[in-house]
C-alpha atoms as one frame of an Amber mdcrd trajectory, in Angstrom:
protein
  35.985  60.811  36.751  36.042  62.666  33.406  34.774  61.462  30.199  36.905
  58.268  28.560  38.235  61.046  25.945  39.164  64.348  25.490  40.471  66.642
  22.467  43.223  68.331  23.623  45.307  71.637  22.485  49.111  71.750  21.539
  50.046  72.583  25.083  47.844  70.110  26.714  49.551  67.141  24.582  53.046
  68.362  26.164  51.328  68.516  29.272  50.441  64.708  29.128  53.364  63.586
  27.403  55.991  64.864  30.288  53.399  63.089  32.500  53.564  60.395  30.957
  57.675  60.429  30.945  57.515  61.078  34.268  55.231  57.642  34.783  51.913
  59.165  35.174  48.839  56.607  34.259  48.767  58.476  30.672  47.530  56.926
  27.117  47.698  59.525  24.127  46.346  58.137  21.072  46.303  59.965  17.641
  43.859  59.433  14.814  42.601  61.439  11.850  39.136  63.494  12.065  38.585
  60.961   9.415  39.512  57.619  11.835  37.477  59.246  14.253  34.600  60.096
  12.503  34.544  56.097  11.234  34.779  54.731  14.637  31.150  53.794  16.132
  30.517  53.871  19.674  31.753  50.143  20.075  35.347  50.907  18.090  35.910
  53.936  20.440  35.452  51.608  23.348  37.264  49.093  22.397  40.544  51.631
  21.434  40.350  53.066  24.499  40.162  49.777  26.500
């Protein structure tokens, strides 16, 4: 199992947005370098619970 993130090109988004449409088990979440940068360990876990 890969890490509970990853930063992902243009072409990757699309990628996991048609899998998504298609009814894959896909969560895409957007924030801001600056949201990211002000999330701790704890506030990335609990976003991405």
């Amino acid at each position: 199992m890969g890490p509970p993130f990853e930063f992902l090109s243009g072409k990757a988004v699309g990628y996991y947005e048609r899998m998504k449409e298609k009814g894959g088990n896909v969560f895409i979440d957007t924030l801001s370098y600056e949201e990211f940068m002000m999330l701790g360990e704890a506030g990335l876990s609990r976003r991405l619970a």
